[in-house]
VEXSE-926102 format. One record per residue (C-alpha): residue in one letter; x, y, z. Coordinates in steps of 0.1 Angstrom, whole numbers, plus 5000, padded with zeros to 4 digits. Layout:
<mitors>
AXYZ
...
</mitors>
This chain:
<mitors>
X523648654980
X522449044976
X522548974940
X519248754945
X517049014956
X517049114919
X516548754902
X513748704931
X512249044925
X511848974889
X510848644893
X507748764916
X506749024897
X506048854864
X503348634889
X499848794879
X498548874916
X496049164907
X493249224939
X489749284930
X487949534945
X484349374931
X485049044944
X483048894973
X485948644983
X488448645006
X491048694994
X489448834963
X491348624935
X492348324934
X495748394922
X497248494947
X496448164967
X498648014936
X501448274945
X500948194978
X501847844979
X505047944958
X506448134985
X505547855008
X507747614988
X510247924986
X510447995024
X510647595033
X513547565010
X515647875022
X515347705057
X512647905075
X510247745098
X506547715108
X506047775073
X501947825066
X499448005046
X496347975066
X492647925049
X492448315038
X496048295020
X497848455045
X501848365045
X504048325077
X507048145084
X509848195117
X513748225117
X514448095151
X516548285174
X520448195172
X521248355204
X520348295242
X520748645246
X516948835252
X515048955226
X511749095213
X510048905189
X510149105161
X507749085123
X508749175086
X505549205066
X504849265026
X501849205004
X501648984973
X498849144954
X499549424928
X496949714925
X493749704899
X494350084891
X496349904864
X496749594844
X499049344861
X499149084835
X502148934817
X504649234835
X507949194814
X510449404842
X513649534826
X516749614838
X518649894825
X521750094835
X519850444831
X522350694817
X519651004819
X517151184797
X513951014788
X513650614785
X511350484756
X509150204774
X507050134743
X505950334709
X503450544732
X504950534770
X508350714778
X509450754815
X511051114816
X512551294844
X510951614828
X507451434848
X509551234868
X512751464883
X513651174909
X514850984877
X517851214880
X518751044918
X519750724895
X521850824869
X524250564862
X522850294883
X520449994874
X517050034875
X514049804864
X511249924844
X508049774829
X507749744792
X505150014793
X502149814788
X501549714827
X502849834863
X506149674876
X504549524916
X507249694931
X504749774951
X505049544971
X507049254954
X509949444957
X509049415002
X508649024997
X511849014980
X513849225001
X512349045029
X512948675020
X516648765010
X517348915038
X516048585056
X517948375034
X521548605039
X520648575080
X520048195076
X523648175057
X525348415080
X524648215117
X527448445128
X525148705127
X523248705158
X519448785163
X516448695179
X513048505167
X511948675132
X508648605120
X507648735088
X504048735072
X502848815036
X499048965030
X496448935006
X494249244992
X496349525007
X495349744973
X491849694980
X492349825019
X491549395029
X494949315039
X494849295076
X491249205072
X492148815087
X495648865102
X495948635137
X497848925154
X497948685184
X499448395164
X501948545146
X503248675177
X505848935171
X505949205196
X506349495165
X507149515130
X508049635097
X505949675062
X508049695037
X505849875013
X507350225010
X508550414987
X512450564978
X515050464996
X515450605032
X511450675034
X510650595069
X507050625082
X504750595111
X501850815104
X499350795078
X495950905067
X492850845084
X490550725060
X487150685046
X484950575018
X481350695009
X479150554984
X476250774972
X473450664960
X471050904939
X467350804933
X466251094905
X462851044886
X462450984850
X460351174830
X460051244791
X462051604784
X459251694769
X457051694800
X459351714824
X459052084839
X458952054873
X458551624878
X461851554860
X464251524888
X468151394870
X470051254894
X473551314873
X472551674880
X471751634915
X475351424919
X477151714899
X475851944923
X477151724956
X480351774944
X480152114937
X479252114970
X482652044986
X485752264985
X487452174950
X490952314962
X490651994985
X490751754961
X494051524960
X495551724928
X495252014945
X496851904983
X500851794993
X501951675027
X499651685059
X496651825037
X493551605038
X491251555004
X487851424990
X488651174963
X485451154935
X486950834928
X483950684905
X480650864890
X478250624871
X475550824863
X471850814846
X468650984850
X466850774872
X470150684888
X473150794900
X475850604922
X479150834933
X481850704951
X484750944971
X487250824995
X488251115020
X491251115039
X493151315064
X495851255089
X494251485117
X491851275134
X489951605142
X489951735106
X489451395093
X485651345113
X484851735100
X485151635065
X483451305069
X480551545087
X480451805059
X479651565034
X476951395052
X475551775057
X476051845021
X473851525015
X471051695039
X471352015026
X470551834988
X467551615007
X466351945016
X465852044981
X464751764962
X462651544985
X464251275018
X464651015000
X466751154972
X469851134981
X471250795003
X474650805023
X476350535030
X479950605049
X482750345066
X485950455086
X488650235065
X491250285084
X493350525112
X496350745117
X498850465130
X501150725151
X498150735177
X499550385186
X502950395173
X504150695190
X503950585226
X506450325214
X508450525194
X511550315201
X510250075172
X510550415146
X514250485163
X515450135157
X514450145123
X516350545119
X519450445135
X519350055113
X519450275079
X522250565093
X524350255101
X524050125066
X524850435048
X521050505039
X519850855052
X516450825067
X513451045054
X510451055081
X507651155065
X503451095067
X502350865039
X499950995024
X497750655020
X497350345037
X499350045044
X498749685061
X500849855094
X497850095100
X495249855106
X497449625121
X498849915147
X495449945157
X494949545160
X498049575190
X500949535165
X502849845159
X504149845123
X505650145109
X506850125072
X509850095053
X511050155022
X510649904995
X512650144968
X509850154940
X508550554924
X505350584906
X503550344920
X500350164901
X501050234866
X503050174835
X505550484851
X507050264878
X510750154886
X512650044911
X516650134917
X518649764925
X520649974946
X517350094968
X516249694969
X519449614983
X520049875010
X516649755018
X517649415026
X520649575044
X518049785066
X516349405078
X519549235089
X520649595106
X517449605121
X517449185134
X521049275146
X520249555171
X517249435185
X519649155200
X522349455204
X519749685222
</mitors>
């Protein structure tokens, strides 16, 4: 039954589930109400119950508990949707046995451990690629998958003994959405588990607090050639913002618990100019000084070129899930000791991004995050190990097995 995690894996990720960021519906494309009711019919016929997708498209479903035995309620959550950083249209995964050096994707795309070193981790084991044209939807397909066969082996297994599961599956995650609708309450589980992290072993219940800014720059228009002193152009006043703020904290410049502002979009004209930066940081401290340097920078240009200039507009996103994770760190322990017993070795790290568990930590769930086994996220670069996918369904059943155990 392991072998299905790969033939479901595939299967999900050739569904076209893209999130828009632009959209003003919930969830914000249609598509993945259509993948939706797929894994609907999916988790009814594996034998799951209370299977439903509510009216925002969000997927839950319960294996009952098949012991009298006391037992938290525990929750196994993935998303469905697939990032918009890059196309996820007509993905064509491919298994190959890798057998090193570089792998030819396509005439202009070659995945090569010379960029990619953890390539070298896999070398003669299977692994599934894109074709080079799209991303894979490891990220997260690879979590639905994992998490469905891993329902499906407990369901055939009633030797096994564990408590009530209930699993749920999110719109928009990619778009920062995903626990924008969740019924915390309803889907009842006392904690739980994304799966939606990276190589195998990564374990992780801290993450970036997070922002995003949108700036909005109102310049004045007038002909160059009488423009001395009226002209004001905003693309010059934008360049300046960002000149502004510390360019050795930008992401390309900043590893592990180092916070960055993100220019992640600068659409620019005379009269006009709208910027948008996300800025993150896992100290919650360091996090509200960054968010306060920008809005001074902001000022400091209002100053200078008249109060009405230069427009602000700044949301929190989301928060550093250890805050509520930490004072019940057993949930992180069960999920160390789960992966030990299965032979995978546990790497505890801060993500440094988001995930569904944040938000939903803060809701009164506490959700750290698993490994789904995916690398290079979001783009034509990304794999997944079949070995990773498996231990991954390993680490569920370990995990439903101890919390009856413990």
């Amino acid at each position: 039954m392991m072998e299905k995690v790969v033939e479901r894996f595939i299967r999900y990720a050739k569904e076209y589930t893209t999130s828009d960021p632009k959209s003003k519906t919930f969830p914000s494309t249609g598509r993945q109400l259509v993948f939706a009711d797929q894994l609907v019919e999916e988790l009814k016929q594996i034998g799951l119950q209370e299977v439903e997708k509510d009216n925002n498209g969000y997927v839950t479903a319960t294996l009952p508990a098949n012991t009298d035995s006391p037992a938290p309620v525990i929750g196994f959550i993935a998303h469905m949707d697939t990032s918009p950083d890059f196309s996820g249209e007509n993905v064509k995964p491919i298994i190959r046995l890798y057998e090193g050096g570089a792998i030819q994707l396509n005439e202009k795309v070659a995945l090569s451990p010379d960029q990619f070193p953890e390539l070298g981790k896999y070398i003669g084991q299977e692994i599934i690629t894109t074709d080079g044209n799209t991303l894979l939807g490891a990220d997260d397909k690879a979590g639905l998958a994992e998490i469905v066969t891993a329902m499906e082996y407990l369901i055939a297994h009633p030797e096994i003994k564990h408590g009530k599961i209930r699993i749920g599956f999110t719109p928009d995650e990619e778009i920062g959405k995903g626990a924008d609708h969740f019924d915390v309450a309803r889907f009842g589980a006392e904690f739980a588990y994304t799966l939606d992290g990276g190589e195998v072993g990564e374990l992780e219940y801290e993450n970036f607090n997070a922002a995003m800014a949108t700036i909005t720059i109102q310049g004045r228009s007038v002909h160059p050639g009488a423009a001395k002193n009226k002209m004001i152009n905003a693309i010059h006043v934008g360049q300046k913002l960002d000149s502004l703020l510390p360019p050795q904290q930008r992401p390309e410049h900043t590893e592990k618990y180092e916070g960055f502002f993100h220019l992640l979009s600068f659409e620019g004209r005379v009269e006009k100019t709208v910027m948008t930066y996300i800025i993150r940081d896992h100290d919650r401290k360091l996090f509200n000084s960054r968010k306060e340097m920008l809005t001074q920078a902001c000022l400091f240009l209002n100053d200078e070129f008249g109060d009405s200039t230069v427009q602000l507009d700044m949301e929190d996103q989301y928060y550093n899930m250890r805050e509520k994770v930490e004072p019940v760190k057993h949930v992180v322990d069960l999920a160390e000791e789960a992966m030990c017993e299965v032979g995978v070795e546990p790497i505890i790290r801060a993500i440094r991004g988001g995930t569904d568990g944040a938000r939903l930590s803060f809701m009164g769930l506490p959700c750290p995050n698993i490994f789904a086994g995916g690398h290079n996220f979001h783009g034509p670069y990304e794999y997944v190990p079949v070995s990773s996918m498996k231990k991954a369904v390993e680490v569920i059943i370990r995990i439903a097995q101890k919390v009856v155990a413990n």
